[in-house]
N, C-alpha and C positions, 0 to 999 in steps of 0.2 A: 187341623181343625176344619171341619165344614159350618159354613155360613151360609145357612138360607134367609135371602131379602125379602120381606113379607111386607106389602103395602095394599090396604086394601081398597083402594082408590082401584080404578080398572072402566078405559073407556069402551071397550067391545065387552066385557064382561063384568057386572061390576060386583064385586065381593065373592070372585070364584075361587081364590084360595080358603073360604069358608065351605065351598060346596061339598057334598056328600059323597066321599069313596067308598062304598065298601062299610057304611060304618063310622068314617073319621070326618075331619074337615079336611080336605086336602092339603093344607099346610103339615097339616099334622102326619097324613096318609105317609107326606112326601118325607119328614123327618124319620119314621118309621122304618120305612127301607135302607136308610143309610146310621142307622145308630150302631149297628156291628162296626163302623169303618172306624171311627176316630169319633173327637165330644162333637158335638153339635148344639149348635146356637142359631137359634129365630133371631135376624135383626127386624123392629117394626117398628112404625113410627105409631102405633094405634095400644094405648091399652088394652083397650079389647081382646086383642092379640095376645099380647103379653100375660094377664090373666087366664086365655084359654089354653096358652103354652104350657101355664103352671101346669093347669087342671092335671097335663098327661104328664108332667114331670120333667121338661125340657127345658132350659138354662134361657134366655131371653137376654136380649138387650135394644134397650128405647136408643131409638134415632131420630134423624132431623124429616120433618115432610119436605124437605126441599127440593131432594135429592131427582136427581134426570134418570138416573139406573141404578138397578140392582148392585153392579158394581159399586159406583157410588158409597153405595147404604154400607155395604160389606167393608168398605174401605173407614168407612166411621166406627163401625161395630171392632175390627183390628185395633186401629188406634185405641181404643178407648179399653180394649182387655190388655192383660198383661201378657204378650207373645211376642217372641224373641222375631227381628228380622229378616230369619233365614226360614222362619217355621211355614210347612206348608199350609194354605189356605186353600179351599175348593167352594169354591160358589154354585150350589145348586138351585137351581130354580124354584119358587114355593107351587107351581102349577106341573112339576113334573110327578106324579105320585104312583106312578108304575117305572120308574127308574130301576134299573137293575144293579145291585150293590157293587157286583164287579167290573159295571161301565166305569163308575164312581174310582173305581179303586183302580183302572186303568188308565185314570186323567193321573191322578196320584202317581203312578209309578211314571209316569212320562214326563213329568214336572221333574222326576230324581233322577232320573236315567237321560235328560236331554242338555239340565244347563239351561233351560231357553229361557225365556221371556216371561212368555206363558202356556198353559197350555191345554187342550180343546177335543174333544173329538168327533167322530162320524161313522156315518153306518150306510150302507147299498137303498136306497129305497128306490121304487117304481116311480111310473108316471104318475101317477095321480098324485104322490106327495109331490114328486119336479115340478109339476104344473100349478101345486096351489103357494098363492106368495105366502102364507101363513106359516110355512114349514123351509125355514130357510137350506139352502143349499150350498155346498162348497167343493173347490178344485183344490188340489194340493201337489206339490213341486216333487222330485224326485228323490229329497228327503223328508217328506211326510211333513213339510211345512205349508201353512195354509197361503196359498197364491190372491184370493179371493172371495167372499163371503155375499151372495145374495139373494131375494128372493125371488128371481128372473130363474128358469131353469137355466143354468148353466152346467157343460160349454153349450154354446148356440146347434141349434141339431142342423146343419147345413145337408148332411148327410145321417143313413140311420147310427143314431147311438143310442148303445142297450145299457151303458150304465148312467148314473146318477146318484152323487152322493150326498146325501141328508145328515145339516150338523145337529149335534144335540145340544144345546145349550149349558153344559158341563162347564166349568173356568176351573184352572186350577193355575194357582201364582204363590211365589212366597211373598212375604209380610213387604218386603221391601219393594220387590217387583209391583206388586196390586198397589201402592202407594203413587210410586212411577207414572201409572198409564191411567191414576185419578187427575197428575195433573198434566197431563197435557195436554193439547190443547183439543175441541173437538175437529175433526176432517170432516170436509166437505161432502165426502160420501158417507161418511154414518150419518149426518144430516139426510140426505139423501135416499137412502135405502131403510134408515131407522135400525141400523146397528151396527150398534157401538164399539165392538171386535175389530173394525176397519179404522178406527181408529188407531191401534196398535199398526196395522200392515203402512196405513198411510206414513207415520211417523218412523218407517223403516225398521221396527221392532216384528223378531221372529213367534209366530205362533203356532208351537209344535202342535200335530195332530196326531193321535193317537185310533186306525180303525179299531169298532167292536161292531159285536152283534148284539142288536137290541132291536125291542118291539115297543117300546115306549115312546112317547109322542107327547110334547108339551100342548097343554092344554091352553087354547087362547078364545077360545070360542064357545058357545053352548052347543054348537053341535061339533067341535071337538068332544067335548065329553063326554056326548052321550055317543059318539063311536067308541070315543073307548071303556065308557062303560060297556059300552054290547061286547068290545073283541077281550078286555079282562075278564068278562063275568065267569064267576066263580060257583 
């Protein structure tokens, strides 16, 4: 099952998963690309939402406003459907709406194929995403487990490095795992860096990564979107 978290609170952008792709609301743009995969469910805490979910025929479920993350919301929205403990869950972002379906489907197969924890992936990008904190960055071990999560370009360029890898905000857990890593406890460094992924590595839980190739780029900004409006335009 995929769970996209939808809330439309938003302090750098507010009410962007309403904004225009193409056509849609970006919530919706983003449910769009991924309905080939498995059912999909909008968790929201806004009617609003819920009602424009109908409109396009997509399944919904109201949530609490309380909630600190996406994960979080997804972890209420689980509980509260009827899916067995072992069933995969993939938390997609509602601001990703140029997602590519077999990024999607390669978190999927990395969650079956690993046993881990959870699991995540990433992609080659340039300097200019390394350099900006809005596009988070990550190093991974020499089993494709994530070592590290931040928005500092890392590793540190002491000398010239030409790579740099760029995570995508993909989650994929089973019912019982995503349960797990709602409660424990938060770490000092997702406080710190403002994400919540470190909190898995800090509690010594593995977070498989999975590379792809992809061109999409999560939307946090208004002029996030309007680059990618310019580099989708169709």
């Amino acid at each position: 099952m995929i769970i996209i978290p939808a809330r439309m609170a938003s302090n750098r952008f507010p009410n962007k998963i309403l904004a225009n792709i193409n056509g849609f609301p970006m919530v919706i743009a983003t449910a769009k690309r991924v309905e080939g995969l498995d059912k999909v469910v909008i968790a929201t805490d806004s009617q609003k939402l819920i009602n424009l979910a109908y409109d396009y025929g997509f399944d919904t479920i109201m949530t609490g406003d309380h909630h600190q993350s996406g994960t979080d919301r997804i972890n209420e929205a689980a509980t509260k459907l009827d899916i067995h403990e072992d069933e995969i869950i993939v938390n997609v972002q509602a601001d990703e709406p140029f997602i590519e379906p077999e990024v999607v489907q390669s978190v999927i197969n990395r969650v079956k194929s690993s046993n881990c924890f959870m699991a995540s992936c990433y992609k080659l990008i340039g300097k200019e995403f390394a350099n900006d904190p809005n596009h988070v960055k990550v190093i991974t071990d020499v089993n494709e487990n994530a070592i590290y999560f931040s928005r500092s370009k890392i590793p540190f360029e002491r000398e010239e490095h030409l790579e740099y890898f760029g995570h995508l905000g993909i989650y994929g857990f089973t019912k019982k795992s995503l349960k797990e890593f709602c409660e424990l406890s938060p770490a000092p460094l997702e406080n710190i860096e403002k994400l919540e992924q470190l909190r898995a590595i800090y509690h010594g839980k593995k977070i498989a990564m999975v590379r792809v190739e992809s061109e999409s780029f999560g939307i946090d900004t208004k002029d996030d979107l309007e680059k990618a409006l310019a580099y989708f335009k169709t």
